[in-house]
C-alpha positions as CSV (number, residue, x, y, z in Angstrom):
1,X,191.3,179.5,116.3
2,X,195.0,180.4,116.1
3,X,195.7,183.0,118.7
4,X,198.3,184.9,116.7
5,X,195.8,186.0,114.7
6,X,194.4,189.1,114.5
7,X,194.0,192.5,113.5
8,X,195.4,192.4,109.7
9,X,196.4,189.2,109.9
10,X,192.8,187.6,110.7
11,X,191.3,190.1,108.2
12,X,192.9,188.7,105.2
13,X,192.3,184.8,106.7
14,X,188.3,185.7,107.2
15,X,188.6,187.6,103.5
16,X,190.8,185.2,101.9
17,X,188.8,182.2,102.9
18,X,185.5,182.7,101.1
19,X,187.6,183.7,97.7
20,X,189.7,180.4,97.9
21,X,187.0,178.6,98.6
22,X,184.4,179.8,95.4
23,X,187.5,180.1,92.9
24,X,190.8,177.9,94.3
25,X,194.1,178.7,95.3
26,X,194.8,179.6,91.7
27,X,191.7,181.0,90.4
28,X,192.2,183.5,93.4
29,X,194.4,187.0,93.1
30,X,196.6,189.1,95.8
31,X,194.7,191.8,95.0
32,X,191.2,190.2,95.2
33,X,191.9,189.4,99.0
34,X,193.3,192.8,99.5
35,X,190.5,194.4,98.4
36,X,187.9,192.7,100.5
37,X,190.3,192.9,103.9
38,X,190.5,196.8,103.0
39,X,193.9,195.7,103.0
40,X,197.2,196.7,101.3
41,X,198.0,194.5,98.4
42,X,201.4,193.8,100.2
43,X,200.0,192.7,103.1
44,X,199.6,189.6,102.3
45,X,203.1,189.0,101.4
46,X,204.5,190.9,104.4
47,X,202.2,188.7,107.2
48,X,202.0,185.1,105.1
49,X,205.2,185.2,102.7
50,X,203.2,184.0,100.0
51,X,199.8,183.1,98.9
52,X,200.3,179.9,99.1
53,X,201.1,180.1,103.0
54,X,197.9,182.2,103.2
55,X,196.2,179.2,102.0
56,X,197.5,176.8,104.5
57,X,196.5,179.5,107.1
58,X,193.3,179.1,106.3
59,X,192.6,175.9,106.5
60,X,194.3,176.0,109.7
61,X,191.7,178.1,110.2
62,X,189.2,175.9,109.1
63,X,190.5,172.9,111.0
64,X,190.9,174.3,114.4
65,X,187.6,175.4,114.5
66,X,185.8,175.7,118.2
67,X,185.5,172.7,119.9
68,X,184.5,172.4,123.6
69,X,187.7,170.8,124.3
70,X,190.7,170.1,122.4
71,X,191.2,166.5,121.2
72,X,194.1,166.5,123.0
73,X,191.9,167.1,126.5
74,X,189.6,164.4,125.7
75,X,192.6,161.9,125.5
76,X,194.3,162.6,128.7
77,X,190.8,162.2,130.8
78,X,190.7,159.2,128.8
79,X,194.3,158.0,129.3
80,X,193.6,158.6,133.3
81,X,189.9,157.0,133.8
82,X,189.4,153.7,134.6
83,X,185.7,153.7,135.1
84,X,184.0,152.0,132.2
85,X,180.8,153.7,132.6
86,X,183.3,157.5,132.7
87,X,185.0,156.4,129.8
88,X,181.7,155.7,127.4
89,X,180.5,158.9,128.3
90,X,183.4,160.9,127.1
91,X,183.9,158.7,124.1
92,X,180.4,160.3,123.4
93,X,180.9,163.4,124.9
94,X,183.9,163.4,122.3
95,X,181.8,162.3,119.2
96,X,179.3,164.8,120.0
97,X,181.4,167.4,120.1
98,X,183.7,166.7,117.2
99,X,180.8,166.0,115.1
100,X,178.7,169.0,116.1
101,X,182.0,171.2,115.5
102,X,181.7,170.9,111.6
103,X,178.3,172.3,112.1
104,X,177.9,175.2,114.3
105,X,174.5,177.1,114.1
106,X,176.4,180.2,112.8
107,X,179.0,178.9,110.8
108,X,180.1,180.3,107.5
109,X,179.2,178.2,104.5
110,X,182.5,178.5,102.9
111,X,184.2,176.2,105.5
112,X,183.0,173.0,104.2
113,X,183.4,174.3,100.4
114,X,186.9,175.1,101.2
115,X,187.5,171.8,102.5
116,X,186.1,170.0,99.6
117,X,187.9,171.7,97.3
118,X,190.9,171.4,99.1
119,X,190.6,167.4,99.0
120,X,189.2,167.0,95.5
121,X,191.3,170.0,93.7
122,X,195.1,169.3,95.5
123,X,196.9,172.4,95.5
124,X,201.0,172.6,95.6
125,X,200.9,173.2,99.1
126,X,199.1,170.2,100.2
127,X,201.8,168.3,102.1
128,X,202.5,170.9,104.1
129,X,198.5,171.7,104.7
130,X,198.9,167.8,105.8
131,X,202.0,167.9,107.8
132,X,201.1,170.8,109.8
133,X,196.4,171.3,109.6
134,X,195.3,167.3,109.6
135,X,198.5,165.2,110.6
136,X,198.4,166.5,114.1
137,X,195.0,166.5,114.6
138,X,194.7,163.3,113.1
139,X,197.4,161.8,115.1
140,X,195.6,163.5,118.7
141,X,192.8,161.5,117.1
142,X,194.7,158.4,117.2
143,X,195.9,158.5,120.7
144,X,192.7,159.1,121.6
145,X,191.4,155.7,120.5
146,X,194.0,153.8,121.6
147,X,193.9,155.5,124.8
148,X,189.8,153.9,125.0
149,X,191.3,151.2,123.5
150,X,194.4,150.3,124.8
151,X,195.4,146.7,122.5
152,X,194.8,148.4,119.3
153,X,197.9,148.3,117.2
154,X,198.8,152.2,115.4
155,X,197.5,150.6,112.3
156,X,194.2,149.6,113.9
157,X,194.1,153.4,115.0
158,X,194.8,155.1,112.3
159,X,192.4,153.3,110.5
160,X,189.5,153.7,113.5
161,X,190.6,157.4,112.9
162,X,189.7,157.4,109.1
163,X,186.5,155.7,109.6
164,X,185.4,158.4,112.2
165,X,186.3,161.3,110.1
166,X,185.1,160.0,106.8
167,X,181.3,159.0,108.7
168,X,181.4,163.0,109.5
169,X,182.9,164.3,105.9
170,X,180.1,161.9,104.2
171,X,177.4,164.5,105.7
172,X,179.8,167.8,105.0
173,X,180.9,166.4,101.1
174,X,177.1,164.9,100.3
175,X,175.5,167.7,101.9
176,X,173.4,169.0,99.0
177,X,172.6,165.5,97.1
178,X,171.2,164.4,101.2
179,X,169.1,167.8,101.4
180,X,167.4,167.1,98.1
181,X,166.8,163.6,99.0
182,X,164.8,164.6,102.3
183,X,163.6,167.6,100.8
184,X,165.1,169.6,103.4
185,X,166.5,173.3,102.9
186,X,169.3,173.1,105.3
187,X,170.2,170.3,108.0
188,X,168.4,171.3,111.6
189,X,169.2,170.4,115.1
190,X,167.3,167.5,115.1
191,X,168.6,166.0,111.9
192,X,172.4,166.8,113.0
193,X,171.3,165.0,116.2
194,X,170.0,162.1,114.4
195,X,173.1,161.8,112.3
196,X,175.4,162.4,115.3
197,X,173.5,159.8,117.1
198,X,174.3,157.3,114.1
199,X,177.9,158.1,114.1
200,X,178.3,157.3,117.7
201,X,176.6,154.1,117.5
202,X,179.0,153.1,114.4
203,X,182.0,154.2,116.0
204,X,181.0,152.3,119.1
205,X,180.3,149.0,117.7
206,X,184.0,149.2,115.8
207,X,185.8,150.0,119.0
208,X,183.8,147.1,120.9
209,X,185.1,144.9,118.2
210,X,188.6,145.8,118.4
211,X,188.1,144.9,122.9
212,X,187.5,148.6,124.1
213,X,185.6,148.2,127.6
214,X,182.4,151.0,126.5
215,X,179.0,150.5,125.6
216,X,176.8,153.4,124.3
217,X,175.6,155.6,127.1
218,X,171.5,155.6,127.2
219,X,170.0,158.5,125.9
């Protein structure tokens, strides 16, 4: 979470979040978001400058949620080891905890809405959402793999990168169509273990075959 948040500020985020993610950036009001921060309409205006910035504060939100290490960490312990067997187990120490991340126990449902509708509806604000939310995470991401893999070209990379996050976004975007398919209420621990163990063993395999000295830690 962004640290210089709070009080008023993290009121209207936590309020704002749920509206924008049921109704859209324009579909929500000033006033609507006031109202459920127990806010003053101007608020927004005087902490965010605009709706719109309030929008990409959110999903800043969103995007930052808790991990047990920042990408960032994972790729300078993975810049600095040299043991194969150290470096397979944070690759999966990594995947683990990315994927698990996107589905915390406790998490609010509208996290996953909000990001759906963020990719499928673009608002006006999107470039920046992408130059400052998922560019730099994306580009930790990168360094990351190339840092496990140290021939792969940026290209390579960026596209290893994709791959990872679309294998987790297929189980936040399809979530209801998979639930009716198993007949399942809600994804449990052991299915989000079962699908984290799948995405590990795909993302292993790919950086195998691009020369990255790991193979998948036993279970």
């Amino acid at each position: 979470m962004n640290p210089s948040l709070d009080g008023t500020k993290l009121a209207l985020v936590e309020a704002a979040g749920p509206l924008f993610a049921e109704h859209g950036l324009e579909g929500t009001s000033i006033r609507a978001i006031a109202e459920r921060a127990k806010a003053n309409v101007a608020a927004v205006n005087y902490h965010f400058g605009s709706k719109e910035n309030l929008y990409t504060e959110v999903l800043r939100h969103v995007a930052t949620r808790v991990m047990r290490r920042p990408v960032g960490e994972y790729r300078a312990e993975a810049e600095g080891t040299r043991s194969r067997r150290d470096l397979s187990q944070l690759v999966a120490e990594f995947i683990s905890d990315w994927f698990h991340s996107y589905f915390p126990p406790e998490g609010p449902v509208w996290h996953a809405r909000l990001m759906m509708r963020t990719l499928l509806e673009p608002s006006p604000s999107l470039q920046q959402i992408v130059d400052q939310v998922f560019r730099p995470e994306h580009s930790e991401l990168e360094g990351l793999l190339r840092a496990v893999c140290p021939g792969m070209t940026e290209e390579q990379a960026r596209f290893c990168a994709f791959t990872l996050s679309a294998q987790i976004t297929f189980f936040i975007m399809a979530k209801a169509p998979i639930l009716l398919f198993l007949r399942m209420r809600d994804y449990d621990p052991a299915f989000l273990d079962s699908a984290c163990g799948h995405v590990t063993r795909v993302v292993f395999a790919m950086l195998r075959d691009y020369g990255a000295p790991i193979t998948l830690p036993a279970t």
